[in-house]
C-alpha positions as CSV (number, residue, x, y, z in Angstrom):
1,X,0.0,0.0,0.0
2,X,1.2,4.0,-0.3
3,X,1.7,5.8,2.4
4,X,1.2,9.7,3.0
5,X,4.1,11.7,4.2
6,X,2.3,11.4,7.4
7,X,2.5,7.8,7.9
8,X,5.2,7.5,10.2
9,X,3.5,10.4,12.7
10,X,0.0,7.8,12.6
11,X,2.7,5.0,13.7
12,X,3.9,7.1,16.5
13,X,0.3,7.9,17.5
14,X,-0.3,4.4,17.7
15,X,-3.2,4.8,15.2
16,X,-5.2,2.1,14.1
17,X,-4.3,1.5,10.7
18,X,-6.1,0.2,7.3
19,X,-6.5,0.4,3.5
20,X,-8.8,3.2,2.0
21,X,-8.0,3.7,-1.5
22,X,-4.4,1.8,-2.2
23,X,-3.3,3.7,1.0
24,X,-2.4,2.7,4.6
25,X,-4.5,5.1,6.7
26,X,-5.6,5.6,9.8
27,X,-8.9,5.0,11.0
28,X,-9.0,6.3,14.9
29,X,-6.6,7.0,17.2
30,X,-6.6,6.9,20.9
31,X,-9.5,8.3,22.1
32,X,-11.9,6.4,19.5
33,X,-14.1,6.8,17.1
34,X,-16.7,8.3,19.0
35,X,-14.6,11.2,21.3
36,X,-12.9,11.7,17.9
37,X,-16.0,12.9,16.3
38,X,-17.7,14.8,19.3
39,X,-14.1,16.5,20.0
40,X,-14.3,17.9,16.2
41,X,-17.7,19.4,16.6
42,X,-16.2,20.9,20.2
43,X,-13.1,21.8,19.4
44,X,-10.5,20.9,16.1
45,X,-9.7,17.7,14.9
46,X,-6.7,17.1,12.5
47,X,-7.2,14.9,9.4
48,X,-4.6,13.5,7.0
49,X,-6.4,14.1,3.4
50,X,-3.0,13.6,1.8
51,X,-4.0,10.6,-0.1
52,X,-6.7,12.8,-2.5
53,X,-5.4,13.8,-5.8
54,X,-4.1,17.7,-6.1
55,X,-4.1,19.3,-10.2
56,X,-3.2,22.5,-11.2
57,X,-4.8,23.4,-14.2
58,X,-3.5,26.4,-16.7
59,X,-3.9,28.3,-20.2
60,X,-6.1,30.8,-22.1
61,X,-8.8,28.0,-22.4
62,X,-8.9,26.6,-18.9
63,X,-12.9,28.2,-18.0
64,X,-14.3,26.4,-21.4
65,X,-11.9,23.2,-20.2
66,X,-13.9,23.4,-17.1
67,X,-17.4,24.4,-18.1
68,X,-16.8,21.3,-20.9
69,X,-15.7,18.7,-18.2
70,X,-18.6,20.1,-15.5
71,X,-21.8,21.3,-15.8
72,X,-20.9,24.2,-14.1
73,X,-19.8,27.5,-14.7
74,X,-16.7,29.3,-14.1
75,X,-16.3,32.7,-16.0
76,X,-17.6,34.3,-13.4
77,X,-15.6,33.1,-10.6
78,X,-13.8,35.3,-8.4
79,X,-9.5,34.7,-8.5
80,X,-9.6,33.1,-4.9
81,X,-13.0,31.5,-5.0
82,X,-13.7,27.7,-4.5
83,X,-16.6,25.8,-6.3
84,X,-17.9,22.2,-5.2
85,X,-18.9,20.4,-8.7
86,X,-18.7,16.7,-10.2
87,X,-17.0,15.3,-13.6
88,X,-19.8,13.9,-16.0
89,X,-19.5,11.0,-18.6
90,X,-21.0,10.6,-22.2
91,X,-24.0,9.1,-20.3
92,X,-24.6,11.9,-17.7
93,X,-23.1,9.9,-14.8
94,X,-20.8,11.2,-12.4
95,X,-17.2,10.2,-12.4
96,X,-16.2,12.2,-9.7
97,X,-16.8,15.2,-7.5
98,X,-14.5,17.8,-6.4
99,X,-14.0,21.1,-5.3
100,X,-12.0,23.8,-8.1
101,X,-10.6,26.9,-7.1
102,X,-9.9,29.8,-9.4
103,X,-6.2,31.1,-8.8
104,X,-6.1,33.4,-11.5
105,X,-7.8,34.4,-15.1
106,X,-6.4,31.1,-16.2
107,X,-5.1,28.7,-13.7
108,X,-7.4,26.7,-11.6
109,X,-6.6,24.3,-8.2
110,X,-9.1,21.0,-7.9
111,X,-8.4,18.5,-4.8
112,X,-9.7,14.7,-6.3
113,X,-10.9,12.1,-4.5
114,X,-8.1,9.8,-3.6
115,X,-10.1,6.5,-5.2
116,X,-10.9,8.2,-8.4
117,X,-7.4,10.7,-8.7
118,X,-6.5,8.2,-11.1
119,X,-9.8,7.9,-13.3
120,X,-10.0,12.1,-13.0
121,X,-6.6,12.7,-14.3
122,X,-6.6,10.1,-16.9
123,X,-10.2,11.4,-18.1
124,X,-9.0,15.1,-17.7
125,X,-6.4,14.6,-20.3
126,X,-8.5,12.6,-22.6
127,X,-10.6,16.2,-22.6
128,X,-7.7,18.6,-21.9
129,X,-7.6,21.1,-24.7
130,X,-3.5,21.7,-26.2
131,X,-3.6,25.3,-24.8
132,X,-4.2,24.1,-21.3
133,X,-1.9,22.0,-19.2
134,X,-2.6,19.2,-16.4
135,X,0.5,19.6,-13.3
136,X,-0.1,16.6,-10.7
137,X,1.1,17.8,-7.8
138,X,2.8,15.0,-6.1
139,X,4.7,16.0,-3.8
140,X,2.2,18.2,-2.0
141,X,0.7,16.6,1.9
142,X,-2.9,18.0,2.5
143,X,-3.7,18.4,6.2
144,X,-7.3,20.0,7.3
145,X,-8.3,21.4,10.5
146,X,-11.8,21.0,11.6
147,X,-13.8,22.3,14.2
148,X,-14.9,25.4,15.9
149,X,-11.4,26.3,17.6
150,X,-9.6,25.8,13.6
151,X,-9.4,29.6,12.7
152,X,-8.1,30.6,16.7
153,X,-5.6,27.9,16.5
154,X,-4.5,29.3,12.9
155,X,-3.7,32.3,14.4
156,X,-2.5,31.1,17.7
157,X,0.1,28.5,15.7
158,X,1.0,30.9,13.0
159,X,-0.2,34.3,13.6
160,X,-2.4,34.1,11.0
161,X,-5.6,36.1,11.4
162,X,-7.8,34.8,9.5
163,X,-11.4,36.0,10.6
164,X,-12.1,37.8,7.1
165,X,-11.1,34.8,5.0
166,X,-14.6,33.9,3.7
167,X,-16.3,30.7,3.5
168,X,-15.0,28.3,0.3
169,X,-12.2,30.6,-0.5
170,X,-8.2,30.1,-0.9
171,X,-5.1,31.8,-0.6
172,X,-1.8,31.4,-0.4
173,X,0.0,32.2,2.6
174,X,2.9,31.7,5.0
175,X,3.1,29.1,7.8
176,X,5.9,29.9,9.6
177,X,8.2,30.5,7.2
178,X,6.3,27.2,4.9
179,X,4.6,28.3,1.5
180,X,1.2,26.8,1.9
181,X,-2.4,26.7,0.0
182,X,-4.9,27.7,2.8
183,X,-8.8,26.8,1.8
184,X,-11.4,28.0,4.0
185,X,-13.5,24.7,3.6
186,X,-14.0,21.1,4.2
187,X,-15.9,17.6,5.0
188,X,-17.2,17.6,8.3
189,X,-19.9,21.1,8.3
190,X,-17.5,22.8,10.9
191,X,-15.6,25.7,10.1
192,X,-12.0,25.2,9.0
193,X,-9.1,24.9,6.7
194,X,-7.1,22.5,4.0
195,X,-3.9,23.3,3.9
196,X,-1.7,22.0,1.1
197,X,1.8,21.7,1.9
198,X,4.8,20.6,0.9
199,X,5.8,17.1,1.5
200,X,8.4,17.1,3.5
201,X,7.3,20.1,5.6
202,X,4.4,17.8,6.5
203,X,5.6,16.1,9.8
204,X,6.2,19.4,11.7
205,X,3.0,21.4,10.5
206,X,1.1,18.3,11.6
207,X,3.0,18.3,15.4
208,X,3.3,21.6,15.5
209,X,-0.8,21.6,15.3
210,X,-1.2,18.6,18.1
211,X,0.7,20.1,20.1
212,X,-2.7,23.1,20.6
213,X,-4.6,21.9,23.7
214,X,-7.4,22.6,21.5
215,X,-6.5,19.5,19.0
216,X,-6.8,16.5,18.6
217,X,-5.9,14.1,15.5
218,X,-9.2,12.4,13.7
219,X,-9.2,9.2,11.4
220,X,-11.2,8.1,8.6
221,X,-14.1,6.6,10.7
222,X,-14.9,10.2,12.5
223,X,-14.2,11.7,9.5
224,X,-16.9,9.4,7.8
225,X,-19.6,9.9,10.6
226,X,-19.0,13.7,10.4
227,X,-19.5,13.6,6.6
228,X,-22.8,11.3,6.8
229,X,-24.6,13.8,9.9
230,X,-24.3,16.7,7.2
231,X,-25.6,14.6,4.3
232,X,-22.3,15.0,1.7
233,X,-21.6,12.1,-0.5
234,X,-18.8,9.6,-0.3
235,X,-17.8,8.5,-3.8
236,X,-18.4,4.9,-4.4
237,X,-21.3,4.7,-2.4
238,X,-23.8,7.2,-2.7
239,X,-23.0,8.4,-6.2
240,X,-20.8,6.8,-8.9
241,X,-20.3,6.7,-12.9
242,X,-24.3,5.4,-12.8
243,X,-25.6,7.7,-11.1
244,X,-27.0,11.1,-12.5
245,X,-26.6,14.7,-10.7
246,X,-30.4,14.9,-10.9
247,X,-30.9,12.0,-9.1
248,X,-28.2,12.6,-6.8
249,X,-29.8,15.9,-5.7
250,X,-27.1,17.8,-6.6
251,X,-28.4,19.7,-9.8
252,X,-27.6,22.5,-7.6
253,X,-24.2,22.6,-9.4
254,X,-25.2,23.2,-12.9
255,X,-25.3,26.4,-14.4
256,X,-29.0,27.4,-16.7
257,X,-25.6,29.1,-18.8
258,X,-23.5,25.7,-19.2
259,X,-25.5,23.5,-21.3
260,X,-22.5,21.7,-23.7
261,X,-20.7,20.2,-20.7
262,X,-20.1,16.3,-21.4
263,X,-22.9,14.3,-20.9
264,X,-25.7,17.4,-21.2
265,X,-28.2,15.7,-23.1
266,X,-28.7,12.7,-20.9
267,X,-28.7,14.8,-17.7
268,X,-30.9,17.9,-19.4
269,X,-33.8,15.4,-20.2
270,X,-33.7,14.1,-16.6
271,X,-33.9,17.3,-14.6
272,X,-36.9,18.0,-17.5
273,X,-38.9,14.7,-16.9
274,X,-38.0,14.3,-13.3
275,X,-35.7,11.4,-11.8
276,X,-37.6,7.9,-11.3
277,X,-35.5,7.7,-8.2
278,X,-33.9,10.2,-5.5
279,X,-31.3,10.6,-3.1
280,X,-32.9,10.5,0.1
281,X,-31.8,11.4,3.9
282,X,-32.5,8.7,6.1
283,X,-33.4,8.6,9.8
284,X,-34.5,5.5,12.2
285,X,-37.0,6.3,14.0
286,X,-36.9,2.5,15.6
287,X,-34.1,1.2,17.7
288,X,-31.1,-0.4,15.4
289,X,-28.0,1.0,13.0
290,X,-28.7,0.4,9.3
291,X,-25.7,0.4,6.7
292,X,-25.2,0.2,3.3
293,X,-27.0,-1.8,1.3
294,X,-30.2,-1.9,3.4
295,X,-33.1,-2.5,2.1
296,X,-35.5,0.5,2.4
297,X,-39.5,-0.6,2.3
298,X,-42.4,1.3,2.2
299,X,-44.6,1.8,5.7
300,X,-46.0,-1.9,5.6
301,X,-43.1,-3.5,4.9
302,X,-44.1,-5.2,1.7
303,X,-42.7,-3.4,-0.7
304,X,-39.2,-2.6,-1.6
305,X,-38.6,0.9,-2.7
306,X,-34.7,1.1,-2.5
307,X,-31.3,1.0,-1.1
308,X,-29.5,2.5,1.4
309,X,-26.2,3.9,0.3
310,X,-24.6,5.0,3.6
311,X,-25.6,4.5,7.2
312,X,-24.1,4.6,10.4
313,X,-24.9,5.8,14.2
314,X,-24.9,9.6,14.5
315,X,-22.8,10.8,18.2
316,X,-24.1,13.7,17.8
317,X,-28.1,12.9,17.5
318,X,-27.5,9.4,19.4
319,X,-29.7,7.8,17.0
320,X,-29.1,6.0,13.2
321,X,-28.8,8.0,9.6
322,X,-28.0,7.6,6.7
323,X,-28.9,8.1,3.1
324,X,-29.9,5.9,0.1
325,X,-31.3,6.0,-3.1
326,X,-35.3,5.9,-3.1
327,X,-38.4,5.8,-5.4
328,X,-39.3,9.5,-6.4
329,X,-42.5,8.8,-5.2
330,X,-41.5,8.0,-1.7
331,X,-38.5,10.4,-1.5
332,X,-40.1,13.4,-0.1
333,X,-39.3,14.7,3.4
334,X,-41.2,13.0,6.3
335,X,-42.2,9.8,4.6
336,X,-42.6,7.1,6.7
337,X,-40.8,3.9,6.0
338,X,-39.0,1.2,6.9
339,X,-35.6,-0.6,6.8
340,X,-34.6,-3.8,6.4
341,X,-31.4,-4.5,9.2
342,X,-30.5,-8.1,9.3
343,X,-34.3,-9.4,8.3
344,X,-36.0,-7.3,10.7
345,X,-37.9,-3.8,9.7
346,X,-36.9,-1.0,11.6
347,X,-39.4,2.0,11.4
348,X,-37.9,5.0,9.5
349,X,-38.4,8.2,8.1
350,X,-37.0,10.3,5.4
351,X,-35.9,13.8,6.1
352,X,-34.3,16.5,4.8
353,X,-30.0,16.8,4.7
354,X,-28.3,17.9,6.2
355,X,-29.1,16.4,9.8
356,X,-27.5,19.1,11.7
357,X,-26.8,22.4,11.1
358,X,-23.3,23.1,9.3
359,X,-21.3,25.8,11.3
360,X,-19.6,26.7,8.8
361,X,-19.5,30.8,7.6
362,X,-21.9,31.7,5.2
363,X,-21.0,31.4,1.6
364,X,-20.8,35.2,-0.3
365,X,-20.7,35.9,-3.4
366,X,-17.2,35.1,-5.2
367,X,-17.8,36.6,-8.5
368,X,-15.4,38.4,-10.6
369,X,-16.1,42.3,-10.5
């Protein structure tokens, strides 16, 4: 398996370790799964994210690269602005989803999921315009910092005073004498920061941070359960190369202006017609934990109406949520239903996403004067 530059301070934490995505990472620390995820929402928690794919993207026709390769738009994005979007195929499925920052008029940041970095890159080329290069950038670590305390301990660490950095924004900056990417932004719904590093700088940044009282370092596991109480997808599971933005909810992303981005047809007729299933949030209303993979049912029991695609026990509403892929017909907010967990239906209900609240600072905006 790879290893992050980071592997050796996990091993000195005595982490847990495991595979995700042809890397050894860790999955809880200390403290466990559950403290991990409640200190997060109290305080900071620390995340190794160095195993997802970072590109640099540049040349006069990088916006009509993007806007070809998304069905979003980017003309009007603000030089320091991030945008969350997904990578379509021919068929209107999605073959990944990312977030893209505008650096300048022409170069662009994306962070790639580390299971698909691959697949993106490969596919980015395919479509990549001779005007505009692709830079993979290697031998970059990405470390985020998650949690209410993130932007004091920015400033207490490296004297970075950061209270008018906006909401899905990025800069670079100076960490103690270390060029770094800062992005205001992340996977958990609490305030905080990416910061792209380099390599070998890595190791101190990240002990440099732990050392905070306010810190604490979080694995995969919390860093799944924070992702599922705020209703974000995890590639793989709830959407993948089948699955349309429509039906994934996410038709939030497309722009009325972009409509001869790859796959447009296929995923124009849908949003017209309507999706004959929907991405659903999920919450147990009966006693039990349902996964992925569960059966969902209607009220009665008898009949199956789809699947869940992600599930697990929320710490911070102490009951079971999840999401899952449901008939449009049953997919509205508040519908009662049932799940199937290990031959036994549990009463359910679907219900709006996010579960909580994000605390996150509100998004302005980021568009180019």
């Amino acid at each position: 398996m790879k290893k992050t530059p980071l592997h050796e301070s996990h091993l000195a934490l005595k982490a847990k370790m495991g595979a995700f995505a042809g890397y050894d990472m860790p999955l809880y620390y200390g403290m466990g799964v559950m403290k991990e995820h409640e200190w997060a929402r109290a305080h900071a928690g620390l995340f190794d994210v160095s195993h997802m794919g970072q590109i640099i993207i540049e040349g006069p026709e990088a916006v009509a690269f993007w806007e070809s390769v998304t069905p979003s738009s980017f003309s009007k994005l603000a030089n320091g602005a991030a945008k969350y979007t997904i990578l379509t195929n021919e068929k209107g499925g999605i073959i990944d989803d990312l977030i893209v920052t505008r650096l300048e008029d022409e170069k662009f940041f994306a962070v790639l999921n580390a299971g698909r970095k691959n697949t993106d890159i490969e596919w980015l080329r395919k479509n990549l315009p001779a005007t505009v290069n692709l830079d993979y950038s290697e031998n970059q670590a990405l470390i985020a910092l998650q949690g209410p305390s993130a932007q004091k301990i920015m400033f207490d660490e490296f004297g970075l005073a950061l209270e008018d950095m906006d909401y899905m924004t990025g800069k670079h900056m100076d960490m103690g004498g270390i060029k770094s990417f800062i992005s205001r932004l992340g996977y958990t719904g609490e305030d905080g920061f990416e910061l792209s590093i380099p390599a070998e700088s890595a190791p101190a940044i990240w002990a440099l941070l732990l050392a905070h009282e306010e810190v604490k370092p979080v694995g995969l596991a919390a860093r799944d359960s924070l992702r599922l109480e705020m209703g974000y997808c995890l590639y793989g599971h709830d959407i993948d190369e089948n699955t349309s933005p429509v039906a994934a909810g996410l038709g939030w992303v497309m722009s009325k202006n972009n409509r001869g981005f790859i796959g447009a047809p296929a995923v124009l007729k849908e949003k017209e017609t309507g999706p004959t299933r929907k991405r659903a949030g999920i919450i147990l209303t009966g006693p039990g934990v349902a996964r992925e993979g569960s059966a969902v049912f209607d009220e009665s029991g008898s009949k199956e109406i789809g699947r869940m695609t992600s599930g697990g026990f929320s710490p911070s509403l102490k009951k079971s949520v999840g999401q899952g892929y449901i008939d449009a017909g049953h997919a509205a907010p508040g519908a009662k239903i049932s799940i199937d967990v290990r031959g036994k239906k549990i009463p359910a209900e679907t219900a709006l996403m996010p579960f909580l609240n994000p605390k996150t600072k509100a998004v302005k905006a980021a568009v180019k004067k």
